[in-house]
C-alpha positions as CSV (number, residue, x, y, z in Angstrom):
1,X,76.8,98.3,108.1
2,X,79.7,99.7,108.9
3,X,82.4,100.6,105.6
4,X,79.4,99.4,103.7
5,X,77.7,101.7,101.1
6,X,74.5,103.6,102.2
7,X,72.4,102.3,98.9
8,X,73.8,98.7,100.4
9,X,73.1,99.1,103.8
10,X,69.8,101.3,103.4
11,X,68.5,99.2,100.2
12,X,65.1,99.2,101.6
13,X,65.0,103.2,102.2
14,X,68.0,104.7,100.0
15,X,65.8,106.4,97.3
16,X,63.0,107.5,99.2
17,X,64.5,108.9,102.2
18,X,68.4,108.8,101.8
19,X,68.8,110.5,98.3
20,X,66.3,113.2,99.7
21,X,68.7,114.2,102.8
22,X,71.6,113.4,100.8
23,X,70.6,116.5,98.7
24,X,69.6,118.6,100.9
25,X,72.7,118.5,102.5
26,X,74.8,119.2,99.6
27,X,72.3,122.0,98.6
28,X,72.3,123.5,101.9
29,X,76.2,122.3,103.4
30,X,74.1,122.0,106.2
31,X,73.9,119.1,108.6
32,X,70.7,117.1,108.5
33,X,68.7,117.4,111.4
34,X,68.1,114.4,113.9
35,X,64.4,112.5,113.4
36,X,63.1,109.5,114.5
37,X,61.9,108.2,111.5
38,X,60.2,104.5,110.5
39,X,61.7,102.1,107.6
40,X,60.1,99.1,107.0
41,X,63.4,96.7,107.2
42,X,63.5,92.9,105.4
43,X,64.6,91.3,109.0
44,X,64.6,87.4,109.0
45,X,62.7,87.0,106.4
46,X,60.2,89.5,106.8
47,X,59.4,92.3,106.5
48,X,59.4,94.8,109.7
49,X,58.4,97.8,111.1
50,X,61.6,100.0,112.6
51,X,62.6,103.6,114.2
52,X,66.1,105.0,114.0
53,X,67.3,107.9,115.3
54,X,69.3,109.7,113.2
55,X,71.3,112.3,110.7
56,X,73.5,113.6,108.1
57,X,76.3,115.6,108.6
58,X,78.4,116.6,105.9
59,X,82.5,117.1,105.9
60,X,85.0,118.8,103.8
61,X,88.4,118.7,103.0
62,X,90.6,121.7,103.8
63,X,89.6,123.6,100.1
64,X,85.6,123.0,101.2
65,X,84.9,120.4,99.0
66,X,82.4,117.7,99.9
67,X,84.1,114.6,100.6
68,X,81.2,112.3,102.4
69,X,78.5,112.3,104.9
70,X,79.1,110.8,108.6
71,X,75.6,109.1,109.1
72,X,75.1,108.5,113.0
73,X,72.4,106.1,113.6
74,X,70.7,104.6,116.8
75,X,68.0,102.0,116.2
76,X,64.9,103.2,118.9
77,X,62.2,100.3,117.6
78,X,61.5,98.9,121.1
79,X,61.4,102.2,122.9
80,X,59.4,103.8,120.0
81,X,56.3,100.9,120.0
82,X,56.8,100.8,124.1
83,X,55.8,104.5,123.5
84,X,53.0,104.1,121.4
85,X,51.4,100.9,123.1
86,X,51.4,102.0,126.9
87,X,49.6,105.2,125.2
88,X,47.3,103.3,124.1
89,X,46.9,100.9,127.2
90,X,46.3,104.7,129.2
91,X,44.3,105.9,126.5
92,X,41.6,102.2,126.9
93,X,42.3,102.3,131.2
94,X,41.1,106.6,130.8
95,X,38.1,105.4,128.6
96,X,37.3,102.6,130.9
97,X,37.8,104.1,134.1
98,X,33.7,105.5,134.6
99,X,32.0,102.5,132.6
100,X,28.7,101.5,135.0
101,X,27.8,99.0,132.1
102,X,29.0,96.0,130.0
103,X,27.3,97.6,127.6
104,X,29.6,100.9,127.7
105,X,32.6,98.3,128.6
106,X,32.4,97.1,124.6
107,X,31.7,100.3,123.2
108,X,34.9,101.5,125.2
109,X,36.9,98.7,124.0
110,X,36.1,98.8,120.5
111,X,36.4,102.8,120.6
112,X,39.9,102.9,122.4
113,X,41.1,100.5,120.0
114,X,40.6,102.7,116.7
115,X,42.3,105.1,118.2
116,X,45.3,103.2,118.4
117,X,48.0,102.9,115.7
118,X,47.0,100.3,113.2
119,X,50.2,98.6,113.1
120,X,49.3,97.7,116.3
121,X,46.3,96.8,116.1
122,X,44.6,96.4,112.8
123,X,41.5,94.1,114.0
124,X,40.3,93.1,116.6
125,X,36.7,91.3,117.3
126,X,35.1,91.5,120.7
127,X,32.8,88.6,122.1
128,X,31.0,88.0,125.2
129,X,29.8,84.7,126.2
130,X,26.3,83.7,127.6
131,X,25.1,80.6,128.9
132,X,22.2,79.1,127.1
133,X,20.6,76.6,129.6
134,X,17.8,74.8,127.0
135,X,18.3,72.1,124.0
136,X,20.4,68.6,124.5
137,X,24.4,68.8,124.6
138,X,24.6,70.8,128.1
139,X,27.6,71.4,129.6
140,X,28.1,70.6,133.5
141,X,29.6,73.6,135.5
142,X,31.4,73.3,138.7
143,X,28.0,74.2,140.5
144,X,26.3,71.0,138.5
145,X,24.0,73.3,136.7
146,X,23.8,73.2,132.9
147,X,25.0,76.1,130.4
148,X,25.7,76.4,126.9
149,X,28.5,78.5,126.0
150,X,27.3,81.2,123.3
151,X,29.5,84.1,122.1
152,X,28.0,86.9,121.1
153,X,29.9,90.0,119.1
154,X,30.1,93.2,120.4
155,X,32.1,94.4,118.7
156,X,34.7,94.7,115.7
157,X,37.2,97.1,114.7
158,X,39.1,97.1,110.6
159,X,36.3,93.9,109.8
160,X,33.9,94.6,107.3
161,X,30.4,93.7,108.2
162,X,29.0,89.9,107.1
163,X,32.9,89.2,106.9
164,X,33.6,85.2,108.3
165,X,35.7,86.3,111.1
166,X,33.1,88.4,112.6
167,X,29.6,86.3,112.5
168,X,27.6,87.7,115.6
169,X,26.7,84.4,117.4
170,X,27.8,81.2,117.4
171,X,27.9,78.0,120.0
172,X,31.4,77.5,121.4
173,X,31.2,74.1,122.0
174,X,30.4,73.8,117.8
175,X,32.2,76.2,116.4
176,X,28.7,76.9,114.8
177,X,26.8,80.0,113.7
């Protein structure tokens, strides 16, 4: 990036975020304050979510004309979604931590999830799974007793309901509904 132009270098954020501080530091003569601030960045072919740490500081020659910017920039992605994630993590262990029932457990779950970031997590579907012990196609456990391995929702967070992805019971073994 480095000797490169800004509108080359920042293609993906130039207009809508550059152009902006750019002016603001010509109208002002003011440096641009520091921010951590997300671009969405084409990386390796896709596109990815990204935090940099950074500013605009205007210089002068010796008459006080604008000559160009000096743009420091530290990239803080990892620390940033570290940040957010471990919040949530505290945020589901803090909802968690007084559930007597499974019953509370899913509700928890589903609950500290949506308030997570959605770029995190935009979906997620919750199932438990029950053993079914009648009809023919048993499976053997360890203890030679029979069980059928059922999944049942409990719960869904960013799926619409009646949506494929989220059907409230089916047979593991099957793959069936």
């Amino acid at each position: 990036m480095l000797g490169r132009k800004c509108e080359e270098a920042w293609s993906e954020a130039y207009e809508h975020v550059l152009v902006p501080r750019f002016n603001e530091c010509i109208s002002t003569g003011q440096s641009s304050p520091t921010t951590v601030d997300q671009f969405i960045l084409e990386r390796n072919g896709y596109q990815e979510e990204t935090y940099f740490v950074w500013s605009f500081n205007p210089f002068y020659d010796e008459r006080g004309v604008l000559q160009g910017f000096m743009n420091p920039v530290q990239e803080v992605t990892v620390l940033t979604l570290n940040e957010r994630r471990t919040a949530t993590l505290l945020k589901l262990g803090e909802l968690l931590a007084s559930v007597k029932s499974m019953n509370l457990f899913w509700h928890g779950i589903i609950d500290g999830l949506s308030q997570s970031d959605d770029n995190d997590i935009p979906m997620a579907v919750l199932y438990s799974t029950k053993s079914d012990t009648e009809g023919d196609g048993a499976l053997s456990t360890a203890s030679g007793s029979t069980a059928f391995p059922i999944c049942q929702l409990e719960g869904k967070l960013g799926i619409p309901d009646g949506h494929p992805l989220a059907v409230e019971r089916f047979d593991l073994r099957e793959g069936r509904s």
